[in-house]
N, C-alpha and C positions, 0 to 999 in steps of 0.2 A: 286114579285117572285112567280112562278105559282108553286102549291104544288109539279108536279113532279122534277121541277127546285131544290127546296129544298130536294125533297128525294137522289135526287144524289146527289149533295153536301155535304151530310151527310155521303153519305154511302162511300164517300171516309177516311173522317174523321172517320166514324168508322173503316176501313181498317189499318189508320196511327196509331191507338191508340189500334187496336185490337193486330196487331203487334206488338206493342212494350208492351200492356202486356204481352202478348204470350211470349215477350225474357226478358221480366220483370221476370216471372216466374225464369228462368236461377238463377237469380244473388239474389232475395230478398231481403227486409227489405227496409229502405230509398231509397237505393240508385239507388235501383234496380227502383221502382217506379216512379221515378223521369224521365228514361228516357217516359212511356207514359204521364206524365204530360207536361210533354214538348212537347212533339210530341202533345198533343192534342192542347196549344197556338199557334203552327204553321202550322196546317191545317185547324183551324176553323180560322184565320186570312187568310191565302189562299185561301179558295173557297168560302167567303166573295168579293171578289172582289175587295173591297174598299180600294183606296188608302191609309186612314187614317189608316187601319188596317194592311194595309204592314209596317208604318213607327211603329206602335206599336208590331209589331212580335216580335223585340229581349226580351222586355219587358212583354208584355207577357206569353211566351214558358218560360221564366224565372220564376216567378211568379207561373203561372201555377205549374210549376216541381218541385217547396220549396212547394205548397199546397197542391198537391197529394203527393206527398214524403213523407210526415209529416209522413202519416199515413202507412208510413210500418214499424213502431213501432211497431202497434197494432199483437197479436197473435188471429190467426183465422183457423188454421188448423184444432182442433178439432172441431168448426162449422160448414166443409166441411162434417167430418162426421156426427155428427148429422143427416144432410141435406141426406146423403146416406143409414141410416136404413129404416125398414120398417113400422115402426111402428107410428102411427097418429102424439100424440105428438111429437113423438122427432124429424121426421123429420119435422114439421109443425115446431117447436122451431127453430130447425136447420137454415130453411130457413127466420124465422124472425129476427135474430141475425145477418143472411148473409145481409138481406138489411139494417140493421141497422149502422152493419158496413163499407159493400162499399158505403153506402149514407155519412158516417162521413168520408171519402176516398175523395170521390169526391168535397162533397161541399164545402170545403175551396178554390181548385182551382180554383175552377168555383166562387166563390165570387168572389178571387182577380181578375181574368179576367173581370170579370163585373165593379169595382169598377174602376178597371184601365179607364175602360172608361165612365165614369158615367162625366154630360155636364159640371160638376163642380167638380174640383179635390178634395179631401179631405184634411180637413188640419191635422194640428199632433196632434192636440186635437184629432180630429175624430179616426183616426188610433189607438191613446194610448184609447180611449173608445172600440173602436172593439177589442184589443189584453185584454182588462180587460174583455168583455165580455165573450171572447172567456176562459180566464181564469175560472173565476166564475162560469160560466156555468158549465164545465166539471170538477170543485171543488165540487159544488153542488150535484149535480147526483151522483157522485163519492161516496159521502158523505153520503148522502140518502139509495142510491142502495147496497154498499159495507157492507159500513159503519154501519148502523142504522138498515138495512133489513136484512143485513149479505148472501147477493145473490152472486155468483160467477157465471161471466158469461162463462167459461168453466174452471174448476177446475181440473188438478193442476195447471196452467197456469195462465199468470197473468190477472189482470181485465184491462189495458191499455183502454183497446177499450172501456169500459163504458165511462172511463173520454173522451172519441172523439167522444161519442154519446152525453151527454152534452153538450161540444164544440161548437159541431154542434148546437146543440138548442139554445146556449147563442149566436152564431153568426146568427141566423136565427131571434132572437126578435132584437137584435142592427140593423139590415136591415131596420127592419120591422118599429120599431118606429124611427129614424130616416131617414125612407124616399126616402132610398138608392136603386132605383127603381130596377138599370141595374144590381149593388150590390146582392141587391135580386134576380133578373130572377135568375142570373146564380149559385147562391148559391143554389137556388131552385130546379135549372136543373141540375148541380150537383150533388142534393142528391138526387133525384129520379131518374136520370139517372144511378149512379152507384151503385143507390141501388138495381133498377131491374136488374142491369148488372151481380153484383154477385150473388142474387141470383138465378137470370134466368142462368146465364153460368153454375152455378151447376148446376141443373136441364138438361141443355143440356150436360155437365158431366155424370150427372148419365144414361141421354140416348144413349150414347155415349159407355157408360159398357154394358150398354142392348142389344143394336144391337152387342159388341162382343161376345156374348152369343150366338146370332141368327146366324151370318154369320157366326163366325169364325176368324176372319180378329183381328189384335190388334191396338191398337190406346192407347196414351198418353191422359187421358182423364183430367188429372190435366191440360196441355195445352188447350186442347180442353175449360174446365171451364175458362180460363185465356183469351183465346184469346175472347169468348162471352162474357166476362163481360165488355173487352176493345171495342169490337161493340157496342155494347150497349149503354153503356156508353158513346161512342163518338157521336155513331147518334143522342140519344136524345140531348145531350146537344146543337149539329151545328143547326138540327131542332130547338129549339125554340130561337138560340141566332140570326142565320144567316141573318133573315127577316127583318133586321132595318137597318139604316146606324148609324155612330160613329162619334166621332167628332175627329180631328185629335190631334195629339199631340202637346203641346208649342213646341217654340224655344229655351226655352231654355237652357243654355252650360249641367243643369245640368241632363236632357233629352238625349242627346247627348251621356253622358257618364255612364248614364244607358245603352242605347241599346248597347255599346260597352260590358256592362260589360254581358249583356245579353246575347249576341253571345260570348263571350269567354264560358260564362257557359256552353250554350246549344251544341254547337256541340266541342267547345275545351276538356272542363273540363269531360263531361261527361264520355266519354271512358276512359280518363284517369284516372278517380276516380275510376271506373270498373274495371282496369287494375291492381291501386293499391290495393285496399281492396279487389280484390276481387280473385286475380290472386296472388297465392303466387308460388314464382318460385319452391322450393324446393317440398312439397306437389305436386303440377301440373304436374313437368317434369319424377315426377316418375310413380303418373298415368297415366299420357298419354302414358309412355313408356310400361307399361303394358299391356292397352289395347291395342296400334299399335301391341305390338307382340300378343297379341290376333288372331288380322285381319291378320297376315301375313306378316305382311311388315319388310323388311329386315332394319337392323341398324336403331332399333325404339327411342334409346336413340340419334341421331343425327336429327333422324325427330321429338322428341320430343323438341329438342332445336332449329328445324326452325318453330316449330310451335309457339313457343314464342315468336322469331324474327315477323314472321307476324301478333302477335296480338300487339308487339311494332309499327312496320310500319302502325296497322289501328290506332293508336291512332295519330300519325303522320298526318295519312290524314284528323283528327279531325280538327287539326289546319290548314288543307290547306283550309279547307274548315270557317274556322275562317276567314281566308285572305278573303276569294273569296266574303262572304258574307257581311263584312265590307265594304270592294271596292263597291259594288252594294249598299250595304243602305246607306251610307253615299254621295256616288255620285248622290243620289236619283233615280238610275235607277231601276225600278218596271219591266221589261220585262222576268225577274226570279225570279219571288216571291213562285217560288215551290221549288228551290232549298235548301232552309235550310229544309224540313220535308224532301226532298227525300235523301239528303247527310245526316243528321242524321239517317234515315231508313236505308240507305245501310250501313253505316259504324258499327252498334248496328247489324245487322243482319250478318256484317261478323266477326265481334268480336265474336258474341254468335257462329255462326259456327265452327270457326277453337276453340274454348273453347270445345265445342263438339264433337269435330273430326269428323263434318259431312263429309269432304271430302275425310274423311282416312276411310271410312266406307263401305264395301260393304251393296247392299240394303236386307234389308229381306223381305223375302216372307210372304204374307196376313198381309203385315205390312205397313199405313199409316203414312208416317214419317210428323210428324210436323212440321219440319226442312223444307222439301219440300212446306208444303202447304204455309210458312212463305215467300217464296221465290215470290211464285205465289201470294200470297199478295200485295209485293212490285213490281209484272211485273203487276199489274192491278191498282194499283197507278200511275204507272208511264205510264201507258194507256191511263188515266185519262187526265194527264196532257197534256198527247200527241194529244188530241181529243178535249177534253171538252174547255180548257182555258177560265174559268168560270171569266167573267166581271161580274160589278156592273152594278144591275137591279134599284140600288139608286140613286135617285135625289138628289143634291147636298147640300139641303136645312136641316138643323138639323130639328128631329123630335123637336114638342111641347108639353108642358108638357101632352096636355092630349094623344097624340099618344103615350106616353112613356108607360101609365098606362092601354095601351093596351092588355094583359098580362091574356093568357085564365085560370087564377089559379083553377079555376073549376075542367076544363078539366085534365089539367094535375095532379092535385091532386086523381080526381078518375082513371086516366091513374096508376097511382100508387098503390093506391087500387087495382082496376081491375085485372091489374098484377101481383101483388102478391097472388090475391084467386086465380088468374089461375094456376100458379105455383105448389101452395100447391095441389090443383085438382088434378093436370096433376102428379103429385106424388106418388097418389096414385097408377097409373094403370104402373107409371116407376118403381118406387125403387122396389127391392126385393135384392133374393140373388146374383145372377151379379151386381149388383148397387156396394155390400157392403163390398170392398174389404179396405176400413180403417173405415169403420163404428164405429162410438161409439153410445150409449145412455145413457139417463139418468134417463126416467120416463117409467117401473121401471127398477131397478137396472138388467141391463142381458144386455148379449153378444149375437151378433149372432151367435161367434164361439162355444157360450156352443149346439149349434142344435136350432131348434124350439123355434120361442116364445111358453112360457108357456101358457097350455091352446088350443093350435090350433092341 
């Protein structure tokens, strides 16, 4: 696969994932999370080509979307500002906490993706060794870090995210010694992919505030941090997973009724879980009613009650698209293997809309609506597909062991590196006072709202 072959491939995957962070933001915590982890197992199985990897999509996107989901547990808001003062340490702080968190974000998913297709299944020893590691680990650190050293990683808030920074580390050695090559990549590429993702989207965040300083113009720059970290995150991960071929999945029944369970999750359950947790009729039907008579619109309490009918009817179309997708994996026909990322993209992007009353809205002026550019995401996806219909560049033959250990750890380790000094750099000459409109610090104790750092 020639390098440029793979940079597109990727940049579609970051499109699917940048997306659905972007309406991740919306919804938060688990659940919300859950729909880019998914979205990210059904687009790097997509533009992979490979047939093995279409029959692994429902399992997969599934998978996927329980590993990154974990982690919208974790409280990371006050990191965000950190990340947005002006000052060395704290934002340098700010931004090493950001990677440390969206790395312990990502890498779980990106493990079990790997694992799922690693040329020898694991057995249940193996699995109860990885979920003990993954315990112990984030026991340990927890332990050490909280615990013993009495550190708080943003205080008053809880420490959650230490115990997933260990996590992360105890599922990075169980990889590592036993052997778990593909395990590894993707665990690996996972955490430096979404580690640079967040804290690179910050950073693109805070320039995001800086340029509204300069033009004028306003922009949603929490989006704007969301949707980069889901780019990010998703290119590097396609880039270094895409380049190999997979073996495909057994026969058997009990395979079978995984991928069924899989597609019920991924495009049934999702919205619908959205819908419950996250859509309460009573609360909702009043704001909405509030703002329509904001905008003007006449009998806003009857349009606030069909705007609830049509967030029931996308859930609705969750399942049709449950049907549609079934019928085609199970009949083994592969001549639409784009439709489960773009039917979960459309339907997540018109549930977040009408939840936002994008269409009840008129537009403002010197105003980038996010909303919009989410839209134009999903018409360049779907461009994609329309154009590209990216086959497999893989020979049929499984790789051998030593092509497996092919694997630039080098590179991507100082890829890592590299990008986070640049980050911190590039911060200096971004943040200031446009930057720092939830700003916090810690080292030392002062606000930006008291005026002037002390001293300047």
């Amino acid at each position: 696969m020639s390098l440029r072959d793979r940079m597109v491939r990727s940049l579609f995957v970051a499109l699917a994932v940048g997306l659905g962070w972007g309406i991740r933001g919306d919804f938060g915590h688990s659940i919300g999370a859950m729909y880019p982890g998914a979205a990210l197992g059904l687009a790097v199985a997509f533009v992979s080509g490979q047939r093995a990897l279409y029959r692994w999509m429902p399992i997969l996107a599934a998978l996927s979307a329980m590993g990154i989901g974990s982690g919208g547990t974790m409280s990371y808001g006050l990191l965000h500002g950190y990340a947005q003062s002006d000052t060395f340490l704290n934002y340098a702080y700010g931004f090493l906490t950001l990677f440390l968190q969206g790395s312990a974000w990502g890498t779980f998913g990106g493990a079990l993706i790997g694992l799922m297709l690693e040329r020898k299944p694991l057995r249940t020893s193996e699995w109860l060794g990885l979920l003990g590691s993954v315990f112990v680990g984030g026991w340990v650190v927890s332990l050490v870090v909280v615990n013993f050293l009495g550190f708080q990683i943003n205080p008053p808030r809880n420490n959650i995210s230490i115990v997933f920074m260990g996590a992360a580390i105890g599922q990075l050695i169980w990889l590592a010694l036993n052997k778990k090559s593909d395990g590894l990549r993707g665990a690996v590429l996972g955490y430096l992919g979404f580690g640079l993702g967040m804290a690179g989207g910050r950073l693109i965040g805070n320039l995001s505030n800086a340029l509204q300083g300069v033009y004028g113009y306003q922009i949603n720059h929490w989006n704007v941090m969301e949707v980069s970290c889901g780019m990010i995150g998703g290119f590097m991960f396609c880039f270094g997973m895409v380049n190999r071929s997979y073996p495909e999945p057994s026969e058997d029944s009990n395979i079978r009724l995984a991928s069924f369970y899989g597609i019920l999750t991924v495009l049934g359950f999702l919205p619908l879980w959205h819908r419950l947790a996250r859509i309460q009729p009573e609360e909702k039907l009043a704001s909405w009613s509030e703002t329509l008579a904001t905008e003007g619109w006449d009998g806003p309490d009857q349009l606030a009650q069909l705007v609830l009918m049509m967030i029931n009817g996308v859930c609705i179309l969750g399942f049709v698209g449950v049907a549609v997708w079934s019928f085609l994996h199970f009949r083994r026909n592969q001549r639409w293997p784009a439709f489960p990322v773009l039917w979960l993209s459309f339907t997540m992007l018109l549930f977040q809309n009408l939840n936002a009353l994008y269409f009840f809205k008129a537009p403002r002026t010197n105003e980038i609506n996010m909303h919009t550019v989410f839209w134009v995401m999903l018409a360049l996806m779907i461009g994609y597909v329309g154009f590209a219909r990216p086959n497999s560049v893989m020979n049929h033959r499984h790789d051998t062991e030593g092509d497996r250990e092919r694997f630039p750890w080098f590179g991507w380790i100082a890829t890592g590196i590299l990008g986070m000094a640049l980050i911190v750099f590039l911060a200096g000459f971004i943040n200031g006072e446009t930057t720092m409109g939830s700003a916090n610090t810690r080292w030392p104790d002062w606000s930006w709202r008291d005026g002037p750092f002390p001293g300047r």
